[in-house]
DSSP file (Angstrom, degrees, kcal/mol; ACC not computed):
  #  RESIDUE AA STRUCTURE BP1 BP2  ACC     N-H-->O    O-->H-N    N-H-->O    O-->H-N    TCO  KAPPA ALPHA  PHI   PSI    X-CA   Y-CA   Z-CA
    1    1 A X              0   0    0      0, 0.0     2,-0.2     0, 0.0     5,-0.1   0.000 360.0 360.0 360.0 134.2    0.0    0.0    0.0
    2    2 A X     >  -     0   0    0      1,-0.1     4,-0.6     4,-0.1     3,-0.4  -0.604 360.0-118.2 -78.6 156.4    1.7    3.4   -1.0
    3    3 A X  H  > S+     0   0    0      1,-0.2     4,-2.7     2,-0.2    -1,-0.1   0.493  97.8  68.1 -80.3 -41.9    2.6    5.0    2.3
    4    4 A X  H  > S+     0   0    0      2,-0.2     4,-1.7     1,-0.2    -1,-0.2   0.945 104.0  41.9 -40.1 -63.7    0.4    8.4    2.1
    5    5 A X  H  > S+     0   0    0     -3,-0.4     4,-2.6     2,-0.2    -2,-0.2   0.686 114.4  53.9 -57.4 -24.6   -3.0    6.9    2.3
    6    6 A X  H  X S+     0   0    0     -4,-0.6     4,-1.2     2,-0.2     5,-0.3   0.982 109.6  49.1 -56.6 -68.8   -1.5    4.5    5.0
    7    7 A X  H  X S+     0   0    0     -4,-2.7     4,-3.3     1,-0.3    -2,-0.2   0.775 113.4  45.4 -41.9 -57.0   -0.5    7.7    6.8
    8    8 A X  H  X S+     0   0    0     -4,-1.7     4,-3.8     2,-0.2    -1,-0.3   0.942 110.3  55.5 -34.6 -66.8   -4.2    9.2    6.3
    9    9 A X  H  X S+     0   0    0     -4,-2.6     4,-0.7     2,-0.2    -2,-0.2   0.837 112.8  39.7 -26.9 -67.2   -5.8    5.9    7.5
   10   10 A X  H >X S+     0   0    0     -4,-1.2     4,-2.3     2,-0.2     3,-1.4   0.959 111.4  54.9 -72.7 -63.8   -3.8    5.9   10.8
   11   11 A X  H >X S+     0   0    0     -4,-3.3     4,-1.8    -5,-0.3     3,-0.5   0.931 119.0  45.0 -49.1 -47.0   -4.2   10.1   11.5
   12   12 A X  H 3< S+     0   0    0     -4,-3.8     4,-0.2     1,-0.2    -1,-0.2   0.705 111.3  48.8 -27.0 -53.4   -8.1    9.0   11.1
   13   13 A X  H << S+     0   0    0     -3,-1.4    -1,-0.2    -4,-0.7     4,-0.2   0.622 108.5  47.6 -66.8 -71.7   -7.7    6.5   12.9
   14   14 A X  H XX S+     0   0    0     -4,-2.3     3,-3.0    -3,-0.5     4,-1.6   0.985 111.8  58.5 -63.0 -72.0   -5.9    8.2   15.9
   15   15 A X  T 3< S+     0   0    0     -4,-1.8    -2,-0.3     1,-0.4    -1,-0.2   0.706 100.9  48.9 -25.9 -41.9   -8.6   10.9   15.7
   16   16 A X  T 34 S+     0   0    0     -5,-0.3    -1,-0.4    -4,-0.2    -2,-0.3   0.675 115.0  45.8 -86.7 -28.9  -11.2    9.0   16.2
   17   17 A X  T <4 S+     0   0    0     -3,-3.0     2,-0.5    -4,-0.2    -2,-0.3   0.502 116.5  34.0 -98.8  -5.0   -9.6    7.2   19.3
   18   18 A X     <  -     0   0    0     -4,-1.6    -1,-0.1     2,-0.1     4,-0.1  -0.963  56.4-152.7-139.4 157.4   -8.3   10.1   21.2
   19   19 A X  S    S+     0   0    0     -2,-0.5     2,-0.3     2,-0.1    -4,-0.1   0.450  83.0  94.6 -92.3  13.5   -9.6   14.1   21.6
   20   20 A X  S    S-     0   0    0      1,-0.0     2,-0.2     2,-0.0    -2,-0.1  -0.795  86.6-120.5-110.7 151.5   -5.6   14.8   22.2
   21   21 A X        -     0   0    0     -2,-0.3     2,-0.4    -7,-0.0    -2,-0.1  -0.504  37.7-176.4 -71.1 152.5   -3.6   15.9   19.0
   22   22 A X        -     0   0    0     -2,-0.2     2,-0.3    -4,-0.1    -7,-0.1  -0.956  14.5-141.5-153.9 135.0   -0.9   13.3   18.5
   23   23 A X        -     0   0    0     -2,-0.4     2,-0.3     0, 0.0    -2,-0.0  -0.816   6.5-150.6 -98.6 158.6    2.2   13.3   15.7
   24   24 A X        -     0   0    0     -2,-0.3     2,-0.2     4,-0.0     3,-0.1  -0.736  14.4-136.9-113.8 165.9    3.1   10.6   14.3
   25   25 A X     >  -     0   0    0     -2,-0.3     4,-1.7     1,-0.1     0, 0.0  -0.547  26.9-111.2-109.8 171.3    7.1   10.3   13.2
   26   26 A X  H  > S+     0   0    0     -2,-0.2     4,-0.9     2,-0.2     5,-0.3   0.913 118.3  52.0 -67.3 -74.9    8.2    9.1   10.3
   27   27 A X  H  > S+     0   0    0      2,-0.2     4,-0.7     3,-0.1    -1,-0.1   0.732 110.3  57.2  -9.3 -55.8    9.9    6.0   11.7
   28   28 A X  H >> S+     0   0    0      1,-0.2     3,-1.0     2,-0.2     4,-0.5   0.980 111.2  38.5 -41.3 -77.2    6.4    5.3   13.6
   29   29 A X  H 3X S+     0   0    0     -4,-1.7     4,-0.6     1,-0.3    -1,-0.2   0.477 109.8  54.9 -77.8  -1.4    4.6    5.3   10.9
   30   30 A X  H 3X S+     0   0    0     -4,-0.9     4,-1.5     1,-0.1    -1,-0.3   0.658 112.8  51.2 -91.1 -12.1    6.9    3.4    8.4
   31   31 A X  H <X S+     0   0    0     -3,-1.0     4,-0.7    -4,-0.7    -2,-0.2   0.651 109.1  51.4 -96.6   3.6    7.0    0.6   11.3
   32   32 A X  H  X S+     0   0    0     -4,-0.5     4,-0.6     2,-0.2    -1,-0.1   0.648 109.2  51.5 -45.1 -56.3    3.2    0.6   11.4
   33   33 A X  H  X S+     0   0    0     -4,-0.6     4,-2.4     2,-0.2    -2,-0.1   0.841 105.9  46.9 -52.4 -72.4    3.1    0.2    8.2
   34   34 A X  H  X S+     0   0    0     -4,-1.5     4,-1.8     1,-0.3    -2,-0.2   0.910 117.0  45.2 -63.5 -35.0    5.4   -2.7    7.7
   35   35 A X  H  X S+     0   0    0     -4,-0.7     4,-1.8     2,-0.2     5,-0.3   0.911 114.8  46.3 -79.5 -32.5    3.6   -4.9   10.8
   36   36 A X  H  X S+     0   0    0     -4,-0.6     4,-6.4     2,-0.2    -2,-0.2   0.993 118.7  51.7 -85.6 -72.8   -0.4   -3.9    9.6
   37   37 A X  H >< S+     0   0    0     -4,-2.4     3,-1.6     2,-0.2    -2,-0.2   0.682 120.2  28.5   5.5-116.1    1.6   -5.1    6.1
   38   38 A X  H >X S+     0   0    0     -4,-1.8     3,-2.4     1,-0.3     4,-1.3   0.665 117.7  58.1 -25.7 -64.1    3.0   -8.4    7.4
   39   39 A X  H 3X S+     0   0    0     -4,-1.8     4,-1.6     1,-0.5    -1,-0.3   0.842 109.2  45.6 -69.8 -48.8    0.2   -9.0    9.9
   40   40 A X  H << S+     0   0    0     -4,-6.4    -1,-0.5    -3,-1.6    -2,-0.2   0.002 108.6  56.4 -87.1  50.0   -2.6   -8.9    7.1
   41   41 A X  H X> S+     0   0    0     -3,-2.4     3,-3.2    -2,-0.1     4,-1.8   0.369 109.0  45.7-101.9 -82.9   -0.6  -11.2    4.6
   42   42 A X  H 3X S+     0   0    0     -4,-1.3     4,-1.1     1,-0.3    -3,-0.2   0.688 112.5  51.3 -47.6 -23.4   -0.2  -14.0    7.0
   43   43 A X  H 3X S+     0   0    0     -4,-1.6     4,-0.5    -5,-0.3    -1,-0.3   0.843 114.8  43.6 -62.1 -34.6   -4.0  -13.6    7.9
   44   44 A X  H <4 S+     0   0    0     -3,-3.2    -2,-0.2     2,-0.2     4,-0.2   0.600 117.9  44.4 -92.2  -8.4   -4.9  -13.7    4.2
   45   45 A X  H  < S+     0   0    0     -4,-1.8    -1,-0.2     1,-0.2    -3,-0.2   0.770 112.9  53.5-105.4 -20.8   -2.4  -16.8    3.7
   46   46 A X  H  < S+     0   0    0     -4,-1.1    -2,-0.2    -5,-0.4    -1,-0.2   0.698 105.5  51.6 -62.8 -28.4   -3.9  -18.2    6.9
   47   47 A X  S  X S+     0   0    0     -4,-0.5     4,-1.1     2,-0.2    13,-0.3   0.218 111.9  52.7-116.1 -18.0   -7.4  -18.0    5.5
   48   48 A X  H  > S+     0   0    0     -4,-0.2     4,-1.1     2,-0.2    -2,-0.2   0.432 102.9  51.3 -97.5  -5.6   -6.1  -19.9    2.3
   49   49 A X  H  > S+     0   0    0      2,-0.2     4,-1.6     3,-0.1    -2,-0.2   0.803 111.0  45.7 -95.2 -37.4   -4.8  -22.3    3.6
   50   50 A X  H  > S+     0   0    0      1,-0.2     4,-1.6     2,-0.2     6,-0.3   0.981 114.2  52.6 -72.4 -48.0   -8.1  -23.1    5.7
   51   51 A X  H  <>S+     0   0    0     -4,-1.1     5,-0.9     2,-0.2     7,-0.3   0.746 110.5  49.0 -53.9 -30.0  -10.0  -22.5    2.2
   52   52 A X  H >X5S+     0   0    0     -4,-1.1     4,-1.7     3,-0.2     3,-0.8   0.967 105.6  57.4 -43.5 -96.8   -7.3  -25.4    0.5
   53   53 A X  H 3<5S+     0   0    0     -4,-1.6    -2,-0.2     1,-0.3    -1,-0.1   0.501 103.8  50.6 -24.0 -21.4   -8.1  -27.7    3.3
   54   54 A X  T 3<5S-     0   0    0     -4,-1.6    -1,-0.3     2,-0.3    -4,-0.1  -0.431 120.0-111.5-103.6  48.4  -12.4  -27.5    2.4
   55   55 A X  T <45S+     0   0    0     -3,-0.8     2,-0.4     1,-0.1    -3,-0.2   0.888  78.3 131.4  63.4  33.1  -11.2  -28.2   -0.7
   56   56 A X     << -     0   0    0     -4,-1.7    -2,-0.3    -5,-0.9    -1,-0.1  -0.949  54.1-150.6-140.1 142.8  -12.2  -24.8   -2.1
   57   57 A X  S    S+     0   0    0     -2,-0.4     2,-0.5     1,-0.1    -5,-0.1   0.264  78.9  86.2 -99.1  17.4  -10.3  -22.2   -4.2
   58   58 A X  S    S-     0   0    0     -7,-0.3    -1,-0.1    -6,-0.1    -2,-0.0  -0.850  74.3-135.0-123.4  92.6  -12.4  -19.3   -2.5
   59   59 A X        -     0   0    0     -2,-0.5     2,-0.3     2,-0.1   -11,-0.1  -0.363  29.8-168.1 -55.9 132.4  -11.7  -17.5    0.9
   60   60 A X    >>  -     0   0    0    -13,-0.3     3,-9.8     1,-0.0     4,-0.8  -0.998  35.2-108.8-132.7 143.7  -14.9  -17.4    2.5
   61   61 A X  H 3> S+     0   0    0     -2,-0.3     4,-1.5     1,-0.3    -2,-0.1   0.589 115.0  70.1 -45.2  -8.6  -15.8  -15.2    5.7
   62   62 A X  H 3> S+     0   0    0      2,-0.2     4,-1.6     1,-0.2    -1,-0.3   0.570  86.8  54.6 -69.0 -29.7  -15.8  -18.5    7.4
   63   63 A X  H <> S+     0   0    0     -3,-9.8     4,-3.4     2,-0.2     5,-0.3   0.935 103.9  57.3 -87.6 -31.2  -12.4  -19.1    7.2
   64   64 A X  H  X S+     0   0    0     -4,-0.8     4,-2.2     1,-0.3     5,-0.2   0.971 107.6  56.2 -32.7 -77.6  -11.7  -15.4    9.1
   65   65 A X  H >X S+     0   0    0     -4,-1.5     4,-3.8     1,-0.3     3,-0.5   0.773 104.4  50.2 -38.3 -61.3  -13.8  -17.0   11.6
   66   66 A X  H 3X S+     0   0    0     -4,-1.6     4,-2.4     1,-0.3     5,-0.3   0.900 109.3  45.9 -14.5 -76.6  -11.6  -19.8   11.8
   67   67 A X  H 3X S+     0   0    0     -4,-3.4     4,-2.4     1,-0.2     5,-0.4   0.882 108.5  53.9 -54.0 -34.9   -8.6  -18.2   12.3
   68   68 A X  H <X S+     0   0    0     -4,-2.2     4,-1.2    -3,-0.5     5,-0.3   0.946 110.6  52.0 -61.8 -50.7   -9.9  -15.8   14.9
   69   69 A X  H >X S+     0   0    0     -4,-3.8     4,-1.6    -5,-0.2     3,-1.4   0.930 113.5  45.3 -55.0 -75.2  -11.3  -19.2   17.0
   70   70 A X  H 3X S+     0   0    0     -4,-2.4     4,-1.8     1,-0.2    -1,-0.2   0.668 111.4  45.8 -58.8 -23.4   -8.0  -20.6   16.8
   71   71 A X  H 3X>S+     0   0    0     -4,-2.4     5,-2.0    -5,-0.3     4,-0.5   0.632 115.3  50.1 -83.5  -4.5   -5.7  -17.4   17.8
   72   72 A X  H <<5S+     0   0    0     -3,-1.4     3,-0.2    -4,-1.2    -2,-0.2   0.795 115.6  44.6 -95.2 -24.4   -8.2  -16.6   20.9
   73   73 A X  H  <5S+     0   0    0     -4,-1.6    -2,-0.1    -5,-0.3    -3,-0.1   0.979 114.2  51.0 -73.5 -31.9   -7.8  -20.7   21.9
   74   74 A X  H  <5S-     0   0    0     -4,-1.8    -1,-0.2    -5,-0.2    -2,-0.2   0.605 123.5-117.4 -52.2 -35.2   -4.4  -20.2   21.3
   75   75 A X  T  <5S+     0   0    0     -4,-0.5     2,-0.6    -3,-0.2    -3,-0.2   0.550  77.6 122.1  94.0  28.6   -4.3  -17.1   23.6
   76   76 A X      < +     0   0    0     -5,-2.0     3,-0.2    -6,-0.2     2,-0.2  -0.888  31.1 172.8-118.1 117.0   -3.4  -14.6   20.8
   77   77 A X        +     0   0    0     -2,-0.6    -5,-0.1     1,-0.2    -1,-0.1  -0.375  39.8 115.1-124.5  60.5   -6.3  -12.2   21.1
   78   78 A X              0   0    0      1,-0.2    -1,-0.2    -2,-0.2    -6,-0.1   0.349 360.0 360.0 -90.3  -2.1   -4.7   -9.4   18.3
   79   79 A X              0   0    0     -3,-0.2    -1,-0.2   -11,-0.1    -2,-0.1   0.137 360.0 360.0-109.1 360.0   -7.8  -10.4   16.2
């Protein structure tokens, strides 16, 4: 994703969770970036994998569900 509209997203974002003005650094927001980045690839590759496994070439909101049950049994509850 180019890096402006990320940058937009997030000031929204922030705005909408705090009444306080807040900057963001450059740094911040290129390491922001790069984990949201990572963090949704391996959700979407996680969610293909379930969708392989039914035999199906089609992510279906079902497999999201999936993943979510299993990183909250797991005790990772960043979803």
């Amino acid at each position: 994703m180019p890096r402006q509209p990320f940058r937009r997203l997030v000031r929204e974002v922030i705005s909408e969770i705090t009444w306080n003005s807040l900057r963001l650094e450059t740094q911040a927001a290129t390491a922001l970036q790069e984990a949201a980045e990572t963090f949704l690839t391996t959700f979407f590759e996680a969610a293909n994998r379930c969708a392989v496994h039914a035999n199906r070439v089609t992510i279906m909101p079902s497999d999201f569900v999936l993943i979510r049950w299993i990183l909250h049994t797991f005790g990772n509850n960043i979803v």
